[in-house]
C-alpha positions as CSV (number, residue, x, y, z in Angstrom):
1,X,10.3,-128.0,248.5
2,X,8.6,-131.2,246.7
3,X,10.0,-129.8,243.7
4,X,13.5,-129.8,244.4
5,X,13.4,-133.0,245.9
6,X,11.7,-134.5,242.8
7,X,14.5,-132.6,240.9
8,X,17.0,-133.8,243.0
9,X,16.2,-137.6,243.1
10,X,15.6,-137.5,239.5
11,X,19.3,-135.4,238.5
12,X,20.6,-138.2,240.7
13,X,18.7,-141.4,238.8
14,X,20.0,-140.2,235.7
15,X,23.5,-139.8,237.2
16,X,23.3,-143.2,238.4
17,X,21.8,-144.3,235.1
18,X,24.3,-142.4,233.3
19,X,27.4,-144.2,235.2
20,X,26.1,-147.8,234.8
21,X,25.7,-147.0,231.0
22,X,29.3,-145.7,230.8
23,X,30.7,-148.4,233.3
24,X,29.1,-150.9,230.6
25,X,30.3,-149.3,227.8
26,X,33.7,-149.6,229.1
27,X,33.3,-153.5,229.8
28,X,32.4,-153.9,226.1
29,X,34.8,-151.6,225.0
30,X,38.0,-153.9,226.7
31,X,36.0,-157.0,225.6
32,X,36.1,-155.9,221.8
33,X,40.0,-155.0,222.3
34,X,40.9,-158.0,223.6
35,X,39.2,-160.0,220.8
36,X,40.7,-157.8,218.3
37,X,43.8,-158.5,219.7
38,X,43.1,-162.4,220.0
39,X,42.1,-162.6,216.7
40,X,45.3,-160.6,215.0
41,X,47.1,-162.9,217.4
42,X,45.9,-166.1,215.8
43,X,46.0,-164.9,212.5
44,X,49.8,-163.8,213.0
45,X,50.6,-167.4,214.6
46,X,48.2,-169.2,211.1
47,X,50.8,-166.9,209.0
48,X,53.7,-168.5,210.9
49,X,53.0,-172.2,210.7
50,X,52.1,-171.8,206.7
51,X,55.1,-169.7,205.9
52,X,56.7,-172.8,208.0
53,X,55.1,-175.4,206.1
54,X,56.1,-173.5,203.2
55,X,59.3,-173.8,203.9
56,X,59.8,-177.1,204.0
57,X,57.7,-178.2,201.4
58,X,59.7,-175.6,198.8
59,X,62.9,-177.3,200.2
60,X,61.9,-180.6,199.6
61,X,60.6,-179.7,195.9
62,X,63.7,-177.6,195.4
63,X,65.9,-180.8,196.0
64,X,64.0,-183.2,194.4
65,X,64.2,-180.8,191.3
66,X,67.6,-180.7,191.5
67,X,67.9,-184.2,191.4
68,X,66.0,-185.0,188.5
69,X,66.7,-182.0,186.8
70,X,63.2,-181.2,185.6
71,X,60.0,-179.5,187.5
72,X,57.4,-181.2,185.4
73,X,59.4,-184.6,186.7
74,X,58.4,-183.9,189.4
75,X,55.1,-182.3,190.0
76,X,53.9,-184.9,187.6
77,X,55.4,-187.4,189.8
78,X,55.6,-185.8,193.5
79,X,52.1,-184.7,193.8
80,X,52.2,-185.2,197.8
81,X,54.6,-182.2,198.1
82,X,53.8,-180.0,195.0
83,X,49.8,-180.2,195.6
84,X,50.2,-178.9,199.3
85,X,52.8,-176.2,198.2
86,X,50.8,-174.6,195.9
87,X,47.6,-174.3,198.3
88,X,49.8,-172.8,201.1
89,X,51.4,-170.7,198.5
90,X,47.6,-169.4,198.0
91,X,46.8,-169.1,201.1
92,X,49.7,-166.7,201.7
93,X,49.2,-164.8,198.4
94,X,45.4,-164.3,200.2
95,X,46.5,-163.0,203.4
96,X,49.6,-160.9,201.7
97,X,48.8,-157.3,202.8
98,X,48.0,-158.5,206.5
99,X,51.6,-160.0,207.3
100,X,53.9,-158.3,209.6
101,X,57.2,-157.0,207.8
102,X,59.2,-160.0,209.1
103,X,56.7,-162.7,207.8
104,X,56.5,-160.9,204.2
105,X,60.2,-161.3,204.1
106,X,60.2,-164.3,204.9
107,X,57.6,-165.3,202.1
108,X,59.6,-163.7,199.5
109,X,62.8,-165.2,200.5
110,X,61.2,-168.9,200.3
111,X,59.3,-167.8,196.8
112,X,62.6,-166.2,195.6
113,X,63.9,-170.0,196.3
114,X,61.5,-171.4,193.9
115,X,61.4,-168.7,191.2
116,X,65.3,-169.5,190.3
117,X,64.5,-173.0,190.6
118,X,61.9,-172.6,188.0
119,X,64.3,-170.2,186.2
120,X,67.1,-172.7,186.0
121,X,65.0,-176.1,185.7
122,X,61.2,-175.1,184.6
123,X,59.1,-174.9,181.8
């Protein structure tokens, strides 16, 4: 009789053991997720504001190009817009094969904007 009540009580420690392990491996589990998903949440939303600032730093090159007619003009002379262009365009070259669809479209459609510009007015 000891036996099985020994048996018992320890079946049912490990059972109780078992479930406070599992119950914490599902708290961790969630907690992990949820940082994942932060984190490719944030990076999504980094993406965004460069391809912005991309944006409107290629615009303002593009028309000061135009209006002087030459690209060395101006990143010789326009370092404030051409030096900042250039790093974002980097940074989105680095982080290339993360972006969503949408933002790589986007990216090529602002670098397609400076590639004719350098086409027609470059080098």
């Amino acid at each position: 009789m000891k036996k099985i009540v020994y048996l018992s009580v320890l079946l049912f420690g490990m059972y109780v053991s078992g479930q406070k392990t599992y119950q914490q491996y599902k708290q961790e589990r969630e907690y992990s997720q949820r940082y994942a998903n932060e984190q490719r949440q944030k990076f999504i939303n980094d993406v965004n504001k460069a391809l912005n600032q991309y944006s409107s730093l290629t615009d303002q090159y593009l028309t000061l190009v135009k209006k002087h007619k030459s690209t060395t003009y101006v990143e010789k002379n326009y370092p404030k817009i051409c030096k900042p262009m250039y790093d974002v365009q980097l940074r989105l070259l680095s982080a290339g094969k993360s972006m969503t669809w949408n933002q790589s479209d986007k990216y090529n459609e602002i670098h397609h904007k400076w590639l004719v510009i350098q086409d027609s007015y470059g080098y």
